[in-house]
N, C-alpha and C positions, 0 to 999 in steps of 0.2 A: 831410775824409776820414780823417786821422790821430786826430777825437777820435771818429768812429763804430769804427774798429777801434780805440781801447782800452776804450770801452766791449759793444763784442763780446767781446774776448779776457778781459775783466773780468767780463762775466758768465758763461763758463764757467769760468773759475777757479773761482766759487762755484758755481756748480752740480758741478761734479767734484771739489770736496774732498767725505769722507765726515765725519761723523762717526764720531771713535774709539768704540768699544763700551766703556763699564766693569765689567766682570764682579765682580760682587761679594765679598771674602774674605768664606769661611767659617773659624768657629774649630774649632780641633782637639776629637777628642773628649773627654769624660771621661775619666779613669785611674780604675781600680777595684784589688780586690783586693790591699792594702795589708798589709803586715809587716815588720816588724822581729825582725833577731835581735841580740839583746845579747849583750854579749863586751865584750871589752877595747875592741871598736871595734863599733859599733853599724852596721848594716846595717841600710839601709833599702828595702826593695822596693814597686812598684808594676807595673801591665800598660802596657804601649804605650799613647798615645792617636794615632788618626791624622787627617790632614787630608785631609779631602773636593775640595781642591784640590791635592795632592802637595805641600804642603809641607814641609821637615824642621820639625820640631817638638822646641822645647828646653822642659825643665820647669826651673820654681823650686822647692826643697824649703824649707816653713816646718812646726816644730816647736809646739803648745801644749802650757807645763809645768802650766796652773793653769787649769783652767777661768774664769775672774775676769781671767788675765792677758793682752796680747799674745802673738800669734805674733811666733815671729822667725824669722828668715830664716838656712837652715843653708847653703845652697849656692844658686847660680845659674845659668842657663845650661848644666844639663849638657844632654847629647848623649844619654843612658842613661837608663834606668827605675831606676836603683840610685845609692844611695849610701853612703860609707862614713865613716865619721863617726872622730876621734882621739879622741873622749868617749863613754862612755857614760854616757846618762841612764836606766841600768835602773830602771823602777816609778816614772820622773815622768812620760814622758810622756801625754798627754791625747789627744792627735791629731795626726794626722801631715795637712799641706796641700800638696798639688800646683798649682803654676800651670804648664797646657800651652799652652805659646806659639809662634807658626807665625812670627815673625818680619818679618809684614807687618799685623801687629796684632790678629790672631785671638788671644782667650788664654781659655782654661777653669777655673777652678777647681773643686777635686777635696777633697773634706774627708771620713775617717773618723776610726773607731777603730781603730786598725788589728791585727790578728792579734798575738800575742806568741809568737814563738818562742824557748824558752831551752835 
């Protein structure tokens, strides 16, 4: 009697777990509309990208001085479409790189030329 009811109580166990659903991350959108204004401290602009799932979305800012050369990497993890730089690289740089990343491993990358404002 005791081993027909744990095999009854054992088969609805399984039967009445669900499986969990995994909803798939989406990555954040592109950034567009990229500029910089030079000064003593360079300024760097970009638009909002957003994520199709509400997620906060942080960008990495990468700099190319040389077409031929490495990007490198100017800042990380901001919070804003902006950045403000201690250096200016007025008339090196090539391209300005956006990586928009949602944090749960969505990330976009974003490359132009970007506008010059002086």
């Amino acid at each position: 009697m005791k081993k027909r009811l744990f095999i009854a109580i054992s088969v609805l166990f399984l039967f009445s777990c669900k499986k969990e659903e995994v909803t798939p991350n989406n990555a954040p959108s592109t950034v567009s509309n990229f500029s910089i204004e030079y000064g003593s401290d360079d300024t760097y602009n970009w638009s909002d990208a957003t994520d199709a799932d509400g997620d906060a979305v942080t960008y990495d800012l990468y700099l190319l001085k040389d077409t031929g050369a490495k990007p490198f990497k100017v800042s990380e993890n901001l919070t804003i479409s902006e950045y403000t730089s201690g250096v200016s690289y007025f008339g090196t740089i090539r391209a300005m790189i956006v990586v928009a990343k949602d944090g749960k491993g969505g990330e976009t990358t974003s490359i132009e030329y970007p506008t010059i404002i002086l």
